[in-house]
C-alpha positions in Angstrom: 107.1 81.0 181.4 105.3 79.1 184.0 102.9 81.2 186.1 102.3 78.6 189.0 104.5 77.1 191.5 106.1 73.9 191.2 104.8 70.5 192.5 106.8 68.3 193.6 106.8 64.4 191.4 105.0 61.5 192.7 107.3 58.9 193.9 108.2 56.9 190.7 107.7 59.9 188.1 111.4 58.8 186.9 111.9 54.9 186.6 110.2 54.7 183.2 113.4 56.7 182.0 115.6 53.9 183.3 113.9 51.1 180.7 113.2 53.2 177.5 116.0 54.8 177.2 115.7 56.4 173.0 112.2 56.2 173.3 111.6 58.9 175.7 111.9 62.8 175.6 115.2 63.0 178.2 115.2 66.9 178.4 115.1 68.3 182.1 115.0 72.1 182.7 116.5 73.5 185.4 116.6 77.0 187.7 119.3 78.7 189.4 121.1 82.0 189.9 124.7 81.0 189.6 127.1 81.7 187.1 126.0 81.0 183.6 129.8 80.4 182.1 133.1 79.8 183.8 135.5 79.7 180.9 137.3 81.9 179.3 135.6 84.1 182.2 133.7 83.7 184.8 129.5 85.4 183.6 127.3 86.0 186.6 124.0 87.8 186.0 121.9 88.3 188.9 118.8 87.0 187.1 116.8 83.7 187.5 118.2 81.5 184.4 117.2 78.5 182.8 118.7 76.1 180.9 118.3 72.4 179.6 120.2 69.0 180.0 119.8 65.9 178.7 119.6 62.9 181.1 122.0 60.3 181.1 121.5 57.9 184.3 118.9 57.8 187.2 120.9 55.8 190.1 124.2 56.8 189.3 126.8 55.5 192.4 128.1 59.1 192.7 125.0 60.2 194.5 124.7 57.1 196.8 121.4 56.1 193.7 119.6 59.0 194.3 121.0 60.7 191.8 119.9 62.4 188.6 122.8 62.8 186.6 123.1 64.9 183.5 124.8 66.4 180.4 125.6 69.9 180.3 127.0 69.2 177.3 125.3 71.6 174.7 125.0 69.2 171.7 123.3 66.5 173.5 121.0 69.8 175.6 119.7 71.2 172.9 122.4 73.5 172.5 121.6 74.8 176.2 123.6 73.9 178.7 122.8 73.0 181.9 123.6 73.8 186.0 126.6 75.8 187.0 128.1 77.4 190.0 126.1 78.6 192.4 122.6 77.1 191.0 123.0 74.0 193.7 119.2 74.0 195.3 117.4 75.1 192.3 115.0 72.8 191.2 114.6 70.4 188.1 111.4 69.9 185.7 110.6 67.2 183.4 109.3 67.6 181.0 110.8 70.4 180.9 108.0 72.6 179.8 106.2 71.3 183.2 106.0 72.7 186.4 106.8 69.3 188.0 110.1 68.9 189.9 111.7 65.8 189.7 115.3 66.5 191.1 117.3 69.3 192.7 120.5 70.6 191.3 124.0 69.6 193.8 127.1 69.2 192.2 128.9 68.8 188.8 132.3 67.9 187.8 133.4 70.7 186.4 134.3 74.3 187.1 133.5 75.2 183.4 129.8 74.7 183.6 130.2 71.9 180.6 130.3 68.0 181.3 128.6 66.0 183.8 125.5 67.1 186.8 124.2 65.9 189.5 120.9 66.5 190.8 118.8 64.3 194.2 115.7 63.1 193.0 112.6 64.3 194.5 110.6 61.3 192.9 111.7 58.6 195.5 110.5 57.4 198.8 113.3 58.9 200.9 112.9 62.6 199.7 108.8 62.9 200.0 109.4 61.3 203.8 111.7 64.5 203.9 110.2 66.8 201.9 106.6 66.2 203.2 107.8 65.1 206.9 106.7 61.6 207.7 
């Protein structure tokens, strides 16, 4: 557990991912307090949960290139999941042991918590002129 807040990523914390793909620890962690499972019924503890995803593409089209997108599949998460329901707005770390937030969880594709998420990167231009106010 990670007694401090988080910081957010300087701009750029990301791109190296893009280029060394294999040779890089991909593991994000992220935060929410959606559901943790939709299928075969839906599980909603009202605790802050965790869980990991592996990344899979930093500019995806989906998210107009701002995107994080990753797996919530469990083999490639370390067995772990990722977002669901409900856990849209909850940050993302990397490395995921870190208290440094690269992304913020929006969307995924599915309404069993398994396949594909999308997160908006913190680590670019665009969000510190929002998140900061210039």
């Amino acid at each position: 557990m990670i007694d401090k807040y988080g910081a957010v990523a300087g701009i750029g914390a990301l791109d190296d991912l893009k280029t060394k793909r294999g040779q890089k620890d991909r593991i994000v962690r992220t935060v929410g307090f959606g559901l943790q499972t939709g299928h075969p019924r839906y599980e909603n503890e009202k605790i802050r949960y965790t869980s990991t995803s592996k990344i899979i593409e930093l500019n995806s089209a989906n998210t107009g290139g701002y995107g994080l997108h990753s797996s919530n599949n469990p083999s490639e998460s370390q067995g772990k999941g990722g977002a669901c329901q409900g856990d849209s707005g909850g940050p993302i770390f990397y490395p995921e042991d870190s208290n440094i937030v690269v992304g913020v969880v929006s969307w995924g594709n599915n309404y069993n918590c398994v396949g594909a998420d999308y997160g908006y990167r913190t680590d670019t231009q665009i969000a510190h002129d929002f998140i900061f106010g210039q």
